[in-house]
Steps between C-alpha positions, in 0.01 A plus 500: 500500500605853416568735841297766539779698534596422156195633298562765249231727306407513165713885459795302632468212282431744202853655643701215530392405160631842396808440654585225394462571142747813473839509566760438214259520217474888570832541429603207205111460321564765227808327409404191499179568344663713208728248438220228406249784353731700311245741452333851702201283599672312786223677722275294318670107599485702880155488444449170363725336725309677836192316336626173509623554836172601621353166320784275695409662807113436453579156474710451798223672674267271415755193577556648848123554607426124424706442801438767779766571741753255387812652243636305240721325632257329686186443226722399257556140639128516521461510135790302364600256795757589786850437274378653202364831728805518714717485147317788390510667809855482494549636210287794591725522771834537258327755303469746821852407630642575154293795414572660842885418441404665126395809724782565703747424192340802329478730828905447502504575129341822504601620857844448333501657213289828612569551896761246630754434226773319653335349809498118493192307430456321844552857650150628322332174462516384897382706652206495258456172578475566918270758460232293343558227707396729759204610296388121472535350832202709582255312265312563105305833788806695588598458131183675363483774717845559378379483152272719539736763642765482174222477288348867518890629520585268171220638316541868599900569427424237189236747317737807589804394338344360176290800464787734562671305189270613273689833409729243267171312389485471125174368395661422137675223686191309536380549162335338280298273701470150332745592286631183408162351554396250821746250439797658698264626809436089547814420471542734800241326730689280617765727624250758643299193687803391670532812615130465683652223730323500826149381479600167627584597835100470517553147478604564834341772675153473425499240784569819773264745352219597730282468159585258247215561300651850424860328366413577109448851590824517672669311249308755199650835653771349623632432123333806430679771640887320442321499160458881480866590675671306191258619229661871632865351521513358161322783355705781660806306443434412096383838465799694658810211327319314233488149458865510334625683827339279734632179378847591560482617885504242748256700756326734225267606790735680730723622177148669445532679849832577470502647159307807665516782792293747590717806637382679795339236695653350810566207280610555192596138406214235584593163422563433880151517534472247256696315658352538826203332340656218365682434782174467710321307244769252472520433888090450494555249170792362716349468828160320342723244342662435792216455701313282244781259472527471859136426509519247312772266658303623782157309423666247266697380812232622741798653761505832627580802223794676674758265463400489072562861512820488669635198311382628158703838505844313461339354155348833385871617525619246345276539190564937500852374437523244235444757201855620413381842350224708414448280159442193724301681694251559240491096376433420828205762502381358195527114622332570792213703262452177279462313808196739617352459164476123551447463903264759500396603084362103429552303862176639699273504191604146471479402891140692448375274268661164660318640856147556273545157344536355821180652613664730793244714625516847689530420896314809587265730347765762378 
């Protein structure tokens, strides 16, 4: 049974969702998006891609209310048998472990490169690492109302540096629209939904939420809004270095911010609030990680959750550090993106049917 202490509300599900979604795609999805597209209408695969996201997270939603306060890793052996269920549970479990390592990686990266050059890895990455350990001993409750503090503060500086860009905005950059016809904007989906990762923390959530029959609505806005934040980033970014500029930065985003000043003001320069951003976005993408993979060795081996998170730091490390440089980096970002788009893209509509098939029926009225 889930504590009460544990229940969060819809808002902070809707937040964690949020969360959970941005962090290095605000910085690396116009490049990696122009790269596939080729084209202005990158904006458009953002678009696309959000709506397959949404569609993923419906289903998981609807996977997760068949089995009411119970996560994953626990009604999966209900639908395909105990070995088969803890196999996929596991491998759940790799894809936080690996994503959060993914997420401190990149925190180094950019810390190093715009605000710490010279300082060692470890040195930036550990005591990222204590920090949210702090954060999750507490419990999925003192990690929402966290969420919900960043989230306002994310939003707000967000808006006011991307607007303030928009005295090197050159609307010819996005022009024509279609251009080259549809072809390239699908061949940017892909990209753009991998960049909507998130969602499937519902998979485990929904079992705290004070009302579970609200989940699709959290899971709706919560693609929503991440949705609208890189809509503006890709726009203001094509639009102030074209798509031939953007492919050939490695963080076109804050080469945006940087590439302007506004004289007079008490900052003048305003890619550290960028960065100020990021860097609280990736702790709340690291710190859910963290706690869902802990969570899971937690219920799969049905001991207490503190040791997990204790034990499972060492192995985050380990992971931040295998990537020799920034390149590396970016392959492992994009294995542990085709793994989402099989765990969580064709897995749960899968597991949905199997659980229909099998004539599993909702345990309460939801």
């Amino acid at each position: 049974m889930i504590s009460p202490n544990d229940r969060i509300t819809t808002s902070q599900a809707t937040i964690i969702v949020i969360n959970f979604i941005l962090g290095t795609g605000i910085l690396t999805l116009p490049r990696t998006a122009a790269e596939q597209v080729k084209a202005p209408d990158i904006w458009l695969s953002v678009i696309l891609g959000g709506i397959v996201a949404m569609i993923t997270g419906i289903i998981m939603v609807k996977l997760s209310r068949k089995f009411p306060e119970k996560t994953f890793y626990q009604y999966s052996q209900e639908i395909v048998g105990k070995w088969m269920g803890k196999l996929l549970s596991f491998l759940m479990i790799g894809y936080f472990l690996v994503l959060g390592g993914f997420h401190a990686r990149s925190l180094a990266e950019v810390t190093g490169y715009l605000l710490l050059e010279g300082t060692p890895k470890w040195a930036v990455i550990m005591p990222f690492m204590w920090a949210s350990l702090y954060l999750v001993r507490g419990g999925i409750n003192p990690i929402a109302r966290l969420f919900e503090i960043i989230f306002p503060i994310t939003v707000i500086l967000f808006l006011l540096v991307a607007f303030m860009s928009i005295k090197i905005f050159e609307v010819d950059n996005l022009r024509p629209v279609l251009g080259s016809g549809i072809t390239p904007v699908l061949k940017g989906v892909k990209t753009t939904a991998l960049a909507f990762t998130g969602p499937e923390i519902m998979l485990l959530i929904l079992a705290f939420m004070k009302e579970p029959n609200k989940a699709r609505k959290a899971v709706l806005v919560g693609v929503t809004i991440p949705l609208f934040i890189y809509v503006i980033t890709v726009v203001m970014v094509i639009g102030a270095l074209s798509v031939d500029g953007v492919v050939t930065r490695t963080w076109p985003t804050l080469d945006l911010i940087r590439s302007f000043e506004l004289t007079g003001l008490i900052f003048e320069r305003f890619d550290s609030l960028l960065l100020v951003v990021w860097i609280m976005q990736m702790f709340t993408s690291f710190a859910i990680n963290h706690y869902a993979a802990s969570l899971g060795l937690s219920q799969l081996f049905q001991k207490n959750i503190h040791p997990f998170m204790y034990g499972l730091l060492p192995v985050i490390y380990l992971i931040a550090m295998l990537p020799t440089n920034i390149n590396d980096v970016f392959k492992l970002g994009d294995m542990v993106g085709n793994a989402a788009l099989i765990l969580f893209g064709f897995l749960p509509f899968l597991l949905l049917i199997i659980s229909r098939v099998k004539g599993v029926k909702y345990e309460t009225n939801l």
